[in-house]
N, C-alpha and C positions, 0 to 999 in steps of 0.2 A: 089420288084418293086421300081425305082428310086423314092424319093421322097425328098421335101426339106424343110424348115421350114426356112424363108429368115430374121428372126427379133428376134431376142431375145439377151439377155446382161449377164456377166458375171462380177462379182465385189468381192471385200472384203470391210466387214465395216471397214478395216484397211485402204481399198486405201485412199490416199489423195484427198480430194476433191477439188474443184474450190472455190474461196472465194466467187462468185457471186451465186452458187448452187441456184435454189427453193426448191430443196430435196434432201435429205442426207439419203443414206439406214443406217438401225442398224443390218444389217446380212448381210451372204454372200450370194449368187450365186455362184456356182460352177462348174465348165464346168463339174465336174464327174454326175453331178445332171442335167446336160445339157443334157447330153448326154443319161441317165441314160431314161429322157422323149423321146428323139427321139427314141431309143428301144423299150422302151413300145408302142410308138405312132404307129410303122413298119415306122418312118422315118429315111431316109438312110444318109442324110446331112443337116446340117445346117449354117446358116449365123449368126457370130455374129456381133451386130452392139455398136458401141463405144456412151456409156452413158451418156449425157449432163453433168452429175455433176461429171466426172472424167476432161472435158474439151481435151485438145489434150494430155494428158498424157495416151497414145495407149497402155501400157505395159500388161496393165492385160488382155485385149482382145488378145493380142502377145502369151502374155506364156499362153493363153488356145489354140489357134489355133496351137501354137508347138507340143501340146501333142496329138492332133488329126489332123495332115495336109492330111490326104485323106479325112476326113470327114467334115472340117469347112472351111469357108474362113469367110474373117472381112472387113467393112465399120468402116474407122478410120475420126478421125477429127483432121485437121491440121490446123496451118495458114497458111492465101493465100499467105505468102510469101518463103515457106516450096521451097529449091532447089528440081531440079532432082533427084539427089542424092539422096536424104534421099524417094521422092516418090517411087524412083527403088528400094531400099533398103525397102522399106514397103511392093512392091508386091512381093518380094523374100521371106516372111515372111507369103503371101496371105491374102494381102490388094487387092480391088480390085474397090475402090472407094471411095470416102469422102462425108460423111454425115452434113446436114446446118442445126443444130435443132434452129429454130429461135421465138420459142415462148419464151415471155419476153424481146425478143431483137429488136435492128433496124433492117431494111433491109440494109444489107450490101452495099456497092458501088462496085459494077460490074464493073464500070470503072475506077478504079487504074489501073495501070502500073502490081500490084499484083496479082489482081483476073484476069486477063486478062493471063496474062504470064501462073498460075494455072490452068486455062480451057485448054488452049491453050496444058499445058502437060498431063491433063487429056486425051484428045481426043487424044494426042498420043499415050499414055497408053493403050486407048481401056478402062478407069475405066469408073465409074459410078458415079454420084452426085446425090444422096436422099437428098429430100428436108423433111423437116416435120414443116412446117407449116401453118396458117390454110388459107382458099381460099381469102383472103384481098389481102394477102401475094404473093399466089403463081400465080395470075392472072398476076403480075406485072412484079415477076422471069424469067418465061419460054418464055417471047418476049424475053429476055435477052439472055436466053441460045440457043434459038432454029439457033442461028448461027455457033455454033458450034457440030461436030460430036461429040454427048457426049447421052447415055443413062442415061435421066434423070427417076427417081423413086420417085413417090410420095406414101409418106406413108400414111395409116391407111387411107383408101375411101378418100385423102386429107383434114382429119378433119375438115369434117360436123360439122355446128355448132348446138349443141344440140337445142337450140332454133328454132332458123331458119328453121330447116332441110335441105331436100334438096332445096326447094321452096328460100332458099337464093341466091339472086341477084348475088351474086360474084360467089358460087358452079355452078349456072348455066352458069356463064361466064366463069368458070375453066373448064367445058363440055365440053365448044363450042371450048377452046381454045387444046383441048388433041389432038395432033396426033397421029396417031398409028406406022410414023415410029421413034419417038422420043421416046414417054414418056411410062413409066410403071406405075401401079398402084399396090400398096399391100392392100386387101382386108384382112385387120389386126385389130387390137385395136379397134374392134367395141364398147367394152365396155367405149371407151373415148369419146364416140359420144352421151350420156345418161344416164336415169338410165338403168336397165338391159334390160326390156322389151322394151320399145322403140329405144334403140340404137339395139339390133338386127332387130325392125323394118325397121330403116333410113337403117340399112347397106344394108339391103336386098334390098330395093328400088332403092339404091345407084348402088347395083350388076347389077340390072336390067337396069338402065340407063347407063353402063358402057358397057354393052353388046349389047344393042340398037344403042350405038354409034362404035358399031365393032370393041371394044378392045380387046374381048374374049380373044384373042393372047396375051396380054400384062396385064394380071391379074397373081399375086403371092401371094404368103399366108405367114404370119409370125408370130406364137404364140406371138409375145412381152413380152415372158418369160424375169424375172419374175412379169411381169405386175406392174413396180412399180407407187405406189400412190394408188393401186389399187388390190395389193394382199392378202388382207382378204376379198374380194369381190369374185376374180378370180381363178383360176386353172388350169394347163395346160390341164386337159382334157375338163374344162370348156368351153377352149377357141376352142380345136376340134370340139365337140356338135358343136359350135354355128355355127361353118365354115359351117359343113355338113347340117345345116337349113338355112342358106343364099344362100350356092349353092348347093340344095338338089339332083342335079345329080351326078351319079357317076363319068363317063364319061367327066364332066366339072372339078369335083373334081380331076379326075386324070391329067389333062390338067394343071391345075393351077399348080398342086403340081410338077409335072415332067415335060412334056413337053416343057412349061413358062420358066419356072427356067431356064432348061438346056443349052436355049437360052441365059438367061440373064447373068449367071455366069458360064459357060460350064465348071462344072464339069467333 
């Protein structure tokens, strides 16, 4: 059965890192190890997406998706001022959207000449732009985007703030502002939403206002293998369990994982 796993990262403690990093891994991820989980898991594809602390240096997400191009595709991170050229040269590679990890950072200026031009070839493209971060942020972003033909992806329930929950002022105005024929959500890194037990609480209430608001259609799953900041806590099976008791249906379970996807990145 088609299935897909939309989030997860591949590295070496050799890669070179960004000098700005929050976190610096001490081991590898291995796309053999990647791949190794979706097996076990009976997942037939996955998405790797390009890790804050490599910055736009896309190569180690490249040469894993090389060694599996029916199986993987990759959300890389560029700069807005990245030509044609080099984006068409990424999805010939199977890139197939650019990721904004903007915790720690400003909100960028969506109105340069740069980010403008960049949207502008994404919506050509048919990619995708995953935002990840948290609802201050993304309340501000998506008036911005929503002018352009671009399928936007919001990661992990758009990180709930553990405090807060969902009862925060901005998360409810990120609600109000979801449309269903623009935006996607990945019902992911619930474990960055709290401690254990309550962050599978917030996700699950999160699912349930996500489906109240008629997104069902636009919900995706993605282990966030391998859970960095976070992996002597997590597991990749750890992180299945939790899926299956946030969306305890089968039937939705399969929707998400196949269905969803198939749409968003037509394997």
């Amino acid at each position: 059965m088609f299935a897909v796993d939309t989030h997860a990262h591949v590295f070496s403690k050799n890669d070179p890192c960004i000098a700005t990093a929050r976190y610096t891994p001490d081991y590898d991820a291995s796309v053999g190890e990647y791949i190794a989980h979706l097996d076990q898991h009976h997942l037939t594809h996955g998405v790797l997406v390009q890790p804050s602390f490599l910055g736009t240096d896309n190569r180690a997400m490249l040469n894993a998706i090389a060694q599996y191009p029916e199986r993987l595709k990759g959300i890389a991170m560029v700069e807005p001022d990245l030509c044609i050229d080099e984006l068409v040269k990424l999805n010939q590679q199977g890139i197939v959207g650019i990721r904004l990890n903007l915790f720690g950072k400003e909100l960028p200026n969506f109105s340069t000449s740069a980010w403008q031009s960049l949207l502008n070839h994404l919506s050509f493209m048919n990619w995708q732009i995953e935002l990840h971060a948290p609802p201050a942020y993304l309340v501000q972003i998506l008036p911005v985007l929503s002018p352009y033909k671009l399928n936007v992806v919001i990661d992990h329930f758009g990180r709930i703030d553990p405090v807060k929950g969902i009862a925060d002022p901005d998360y409810q105005k990120l609600l109000s502002m979801l449309e269903p024929d623009q935006h996607w959500i990945k019902v992911s890194g619930f474990y960055r939403l709290g401690d254990c037990s309550k962050s599978i609480s917030i996700a699950t209430q999160a699912f349930q206002l996500l489906k109240e608001k008629g997104l069902m259609h636009k919900l995706i799953w993605g282990s966030d293998w391998p859970h960095t900041q976070h992996e002597s806590k997590v597991s990749y099976s750890n992180v299945v369990h939790a899926f299956h008791q946030i969306v305890p249906e089968l039937k939705e379970q399969q929707q998400i994982l196949g269905e969803n996807t198939q749409k968003l990145f037509l394997f």
